[in-house]
C-alpha positions in Angstrom: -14.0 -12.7 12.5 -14.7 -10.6 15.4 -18.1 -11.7 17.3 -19.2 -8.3 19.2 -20.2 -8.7 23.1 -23.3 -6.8 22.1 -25.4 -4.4 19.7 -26.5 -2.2 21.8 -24.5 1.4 21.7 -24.0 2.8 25.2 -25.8 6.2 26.1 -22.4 7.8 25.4 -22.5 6.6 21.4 -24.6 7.2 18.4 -24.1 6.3 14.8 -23.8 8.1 12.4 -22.3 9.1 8.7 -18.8 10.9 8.8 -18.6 13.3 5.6 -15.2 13.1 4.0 -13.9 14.3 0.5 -13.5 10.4 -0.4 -17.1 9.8 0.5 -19.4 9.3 3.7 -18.3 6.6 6.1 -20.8 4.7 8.5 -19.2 5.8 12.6 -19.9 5.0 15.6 -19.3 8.1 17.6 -18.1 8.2 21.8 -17.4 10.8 23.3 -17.4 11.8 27.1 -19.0 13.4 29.5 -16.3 17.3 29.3 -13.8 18.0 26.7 -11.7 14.8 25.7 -8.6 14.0 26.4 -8.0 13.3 23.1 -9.7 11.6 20.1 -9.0 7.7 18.9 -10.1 6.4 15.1 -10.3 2.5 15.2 -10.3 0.5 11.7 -11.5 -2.5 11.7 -10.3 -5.8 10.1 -11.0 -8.2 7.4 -14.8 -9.6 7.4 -15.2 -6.8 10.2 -16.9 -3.7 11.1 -17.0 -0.8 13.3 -19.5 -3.1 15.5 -16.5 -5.1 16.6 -15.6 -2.4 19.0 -18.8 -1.5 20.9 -17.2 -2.9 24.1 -14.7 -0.2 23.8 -16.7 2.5 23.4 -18.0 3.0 26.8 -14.9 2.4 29.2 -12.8 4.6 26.6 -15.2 7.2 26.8 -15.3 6.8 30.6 -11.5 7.5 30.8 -11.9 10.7 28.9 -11.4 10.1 25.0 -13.3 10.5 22.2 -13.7 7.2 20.0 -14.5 7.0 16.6 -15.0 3.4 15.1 -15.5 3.4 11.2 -17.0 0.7 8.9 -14.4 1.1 5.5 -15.4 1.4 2.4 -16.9 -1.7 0.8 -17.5 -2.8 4.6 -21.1 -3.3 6.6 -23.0 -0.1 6.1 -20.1 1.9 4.2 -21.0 0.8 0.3 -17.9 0.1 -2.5 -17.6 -0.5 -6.0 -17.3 -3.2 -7.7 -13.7 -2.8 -8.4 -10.6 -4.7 -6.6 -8.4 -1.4 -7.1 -10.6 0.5 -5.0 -10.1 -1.2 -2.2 -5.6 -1.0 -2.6 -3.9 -0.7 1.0 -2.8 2.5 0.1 -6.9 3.8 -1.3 -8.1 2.3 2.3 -4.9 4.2 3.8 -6.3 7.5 2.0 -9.6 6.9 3.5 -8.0 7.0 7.0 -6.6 9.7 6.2 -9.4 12.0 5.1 -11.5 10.4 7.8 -9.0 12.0 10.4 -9.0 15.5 8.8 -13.1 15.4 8.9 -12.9 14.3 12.8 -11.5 18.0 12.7 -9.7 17.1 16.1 -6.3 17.9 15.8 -4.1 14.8 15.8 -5.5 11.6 16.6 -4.6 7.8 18.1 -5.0 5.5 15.3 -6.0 1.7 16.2 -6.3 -0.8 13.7 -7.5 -4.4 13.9 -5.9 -7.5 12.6 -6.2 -6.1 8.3 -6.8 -2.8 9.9 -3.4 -3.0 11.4 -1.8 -3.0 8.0 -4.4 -0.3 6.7 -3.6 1.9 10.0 0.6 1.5 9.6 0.3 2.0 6.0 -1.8 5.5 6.3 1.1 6.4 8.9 3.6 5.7 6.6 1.7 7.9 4.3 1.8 10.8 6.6 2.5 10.5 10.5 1.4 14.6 10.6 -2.4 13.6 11.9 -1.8 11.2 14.1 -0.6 10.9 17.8 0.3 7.5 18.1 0.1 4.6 16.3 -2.0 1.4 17.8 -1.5 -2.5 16.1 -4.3 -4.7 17.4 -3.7 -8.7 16.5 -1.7 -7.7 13.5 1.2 -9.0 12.6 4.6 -7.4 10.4 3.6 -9.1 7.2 1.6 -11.7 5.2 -0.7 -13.9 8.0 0.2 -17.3 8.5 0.3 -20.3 5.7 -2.9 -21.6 6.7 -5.0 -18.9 6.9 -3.3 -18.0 3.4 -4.9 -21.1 2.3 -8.2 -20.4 3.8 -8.6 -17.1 2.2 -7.4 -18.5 -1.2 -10.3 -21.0 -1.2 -12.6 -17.4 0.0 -11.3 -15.7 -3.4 -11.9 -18.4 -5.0 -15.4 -19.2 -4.2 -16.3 -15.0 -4.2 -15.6 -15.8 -8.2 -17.5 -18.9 -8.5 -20.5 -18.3 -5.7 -22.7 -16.0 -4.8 -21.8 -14.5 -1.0 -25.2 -16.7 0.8 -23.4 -20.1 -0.3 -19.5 -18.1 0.2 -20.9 -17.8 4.1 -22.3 -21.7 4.5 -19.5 -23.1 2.9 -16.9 -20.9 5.1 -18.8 -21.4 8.0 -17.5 -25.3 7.5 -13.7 -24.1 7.4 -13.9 -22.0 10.1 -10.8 -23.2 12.5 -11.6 -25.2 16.0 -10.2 -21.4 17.8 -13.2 -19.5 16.2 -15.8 -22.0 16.8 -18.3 -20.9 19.6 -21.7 -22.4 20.4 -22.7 -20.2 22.9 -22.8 -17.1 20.4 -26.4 -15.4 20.9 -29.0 -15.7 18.2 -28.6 -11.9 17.6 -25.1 -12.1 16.7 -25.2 -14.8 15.2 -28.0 -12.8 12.9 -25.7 -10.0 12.6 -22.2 -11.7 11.7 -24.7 -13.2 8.5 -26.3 -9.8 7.8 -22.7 -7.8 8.2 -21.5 -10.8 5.7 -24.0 -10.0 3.1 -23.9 -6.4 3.3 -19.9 -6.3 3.0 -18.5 -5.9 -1.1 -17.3 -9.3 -2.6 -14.8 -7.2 -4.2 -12.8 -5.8 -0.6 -12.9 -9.0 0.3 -11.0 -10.7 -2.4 -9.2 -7.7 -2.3 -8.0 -7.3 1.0 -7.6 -11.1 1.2 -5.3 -10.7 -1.4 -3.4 -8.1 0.3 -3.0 -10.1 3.1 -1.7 -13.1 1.6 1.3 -11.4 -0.1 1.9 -8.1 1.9 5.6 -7.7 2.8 7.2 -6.8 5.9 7.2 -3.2 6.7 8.5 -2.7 10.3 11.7 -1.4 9.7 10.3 1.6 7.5 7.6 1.9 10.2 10.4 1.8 12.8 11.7 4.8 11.5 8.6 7.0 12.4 8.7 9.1 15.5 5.6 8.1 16.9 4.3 6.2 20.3 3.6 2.9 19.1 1.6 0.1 20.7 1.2 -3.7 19.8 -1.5 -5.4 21.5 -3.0 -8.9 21.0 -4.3 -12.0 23.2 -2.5 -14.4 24.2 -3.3 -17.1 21.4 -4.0 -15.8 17.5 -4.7 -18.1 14.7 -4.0 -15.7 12.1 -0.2 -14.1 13.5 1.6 -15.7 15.7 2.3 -13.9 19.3 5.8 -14.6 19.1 5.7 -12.8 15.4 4.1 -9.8 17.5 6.3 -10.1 20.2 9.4 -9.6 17.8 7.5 -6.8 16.1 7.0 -4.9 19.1 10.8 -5.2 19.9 11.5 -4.2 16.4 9.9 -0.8 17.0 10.5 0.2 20.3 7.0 -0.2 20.7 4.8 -0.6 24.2 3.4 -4.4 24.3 0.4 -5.9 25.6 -1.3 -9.2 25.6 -5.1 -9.4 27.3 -5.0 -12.2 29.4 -8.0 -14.8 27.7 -8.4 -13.3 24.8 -7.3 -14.6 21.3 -7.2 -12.7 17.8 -10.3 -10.1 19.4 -9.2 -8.5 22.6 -11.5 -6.1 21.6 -14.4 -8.3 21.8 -13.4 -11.2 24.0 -11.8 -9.1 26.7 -13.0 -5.2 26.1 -12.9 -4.0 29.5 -9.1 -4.9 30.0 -8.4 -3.8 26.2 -10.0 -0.3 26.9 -7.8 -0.1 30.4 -4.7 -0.8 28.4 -5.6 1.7 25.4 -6.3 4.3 27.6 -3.3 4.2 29.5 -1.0 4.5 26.8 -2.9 7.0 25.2 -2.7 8.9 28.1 0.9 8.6 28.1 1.7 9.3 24.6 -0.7 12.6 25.9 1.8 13.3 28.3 4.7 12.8 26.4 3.4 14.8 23.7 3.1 17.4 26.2 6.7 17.3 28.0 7.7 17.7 24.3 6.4 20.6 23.2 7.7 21.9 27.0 11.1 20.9 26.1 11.0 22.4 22.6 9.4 25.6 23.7 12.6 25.5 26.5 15.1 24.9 23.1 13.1 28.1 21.6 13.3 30.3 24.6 17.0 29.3 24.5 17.7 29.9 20.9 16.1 33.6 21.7 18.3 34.3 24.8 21.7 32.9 22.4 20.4 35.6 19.7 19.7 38.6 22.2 23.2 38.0 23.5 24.8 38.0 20.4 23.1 41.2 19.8 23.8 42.8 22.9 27.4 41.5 22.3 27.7 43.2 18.6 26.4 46.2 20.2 28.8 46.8 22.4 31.3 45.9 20.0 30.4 48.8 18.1 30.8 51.5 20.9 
């Protein structure tokens, strides 16, 4: 799970509930100093929350976006019922969807996080319209890796058998040699527990189920004409980088790997994640732009082609 740097929102942030027709959402809400450049929704991944990207917040903010990080339904401080099928990729992908129509910001850059990857691509694949570009953070093209497929069985099996205080002491015992960390603060220690117990026993099982058996869909997401952007550290336990690095090839998609980071860029190296995000959201800005120039150019084009066909039928007539 991803272990935020801090708690502590920067001036910039606030939290707050985002009002949707599928419900209200717990945000964390950046925005900068003038207008923004634009406006980024980031969906966080399994066992996580929007708190995962408080190091982002700020230096996005700083280069002129608006960021909007969302705890999903069932997750942290967003409640869920007690009902596996509410928490389906494509329910969670409806979510995103309704929370980017009540941003009311035009199209948006779409980040998601490790599950949150496969939440964000699948909401894309839903409808590309509201979004404008597409972001995969430490998520990989298909079902995670055979050991962490046996780790999250054992997790749905004790969320049927145990209650989620003994679910977190006896995972706390499987966690992998990558994840372990003595050096984590008391406080977020405190939180990573308190986000554990407030999060639905049912997404979990859920969503772990999802991950174990979801299929590879780059080729269908290949086929979307949108910037795309796989990012992840340069060691995961839960994809492999080389599984990314194909992926990224596979869609013709921009690639970065933070230097010292792992399966959190946004929480072990925010700072250089933030630089990166902002740059290619910049240039998918740009892009976007020189676009509409060129088919404003095609229009003014067409218009000319017509008016000399008329002018030509006119004097055809005389």
């Amino acid at each position: 799970m991803s272990k935020p740097p801090t708690l502590t929102l920067p001036a910039c942030a606030r939290a707050r509930r985002l009002v949707t027709e599928r419900g209200e959402f717990a945000v964390h809400d950046a925005r900068p100093g003038g207008t923004p450049a634009g406006t980024a929704l980031l969906v966080p991944g399994f066992t996580g929350s929007k708190e995962d990207f408080i190091g982002l917040l700020e230096p996005l903010a700083a280069a002129g976006f608006r960021v909007v990080a969302v705890d999903g339904r069932g997750q942290h401080e967003t409640p869920g019922p007690d009902d596996e099928s509410a928490y389906a990729l494509g329910e969670l992908a409806q979510d995103v969807l309704a929370q980017t129509r009540a941003l009311d910001a035009g199209p948006v850059h779409l980040l998601g996080h490790s599950f949150g990857g496969l939440v964000a691509r699948t909401a894309v694949l839903r409808d590309p319209a509201p979004f404008r570009s597409l972001t995969v953070m430490s998520s990989g093209p298909g079902a995670i890796v055979a050991a962490q497929q046996a780790r999250v069985r054992m997790l749905i099996d004790a969320l049927g058998r145990m209650d989620m205080q003994s679910v977190w002491l006896a995972m706390r015992d499987l966690d992998p040699p990558e994840a372990e960390d003595a050096a984590t603060p008391p406080e977020i220690g405190a939180f990573l527990h308190r986000r554990w117990m407030n999060t639905a026993p049912r997404q979990l099982a859920a969503t772990g189920r999802q991950m174990i058996a979801e299929p590879d869909r780059v080729a269908e997401l290949a086929a979307v004409s949108l910037p795309k952007h796989v990012v992840s550290g340069t060691a995961d336990y839960v994809w492999p980088v080389s599984e990314m690095d194909a992926m990224a090839e596979r869609l013709g998609a921009h690639r970065t790997v933070v230097e010292g980071a792992e399966h959190s860029p946004n929480a072990q190296q925010p700072a250089a994640t933030a630089a990166a995000l902002a740059a290619f959201w910049h240039d998918a800005d740009r892009e976007r732009e020189h676009e509409g120039e060129r088919d404003a150019d095609r229009e003014r084009e067409r218009d000319a082609d017509r008016q000399r066909e008329r002018d030509a039928d006119r004097k055809g007539g005389r």
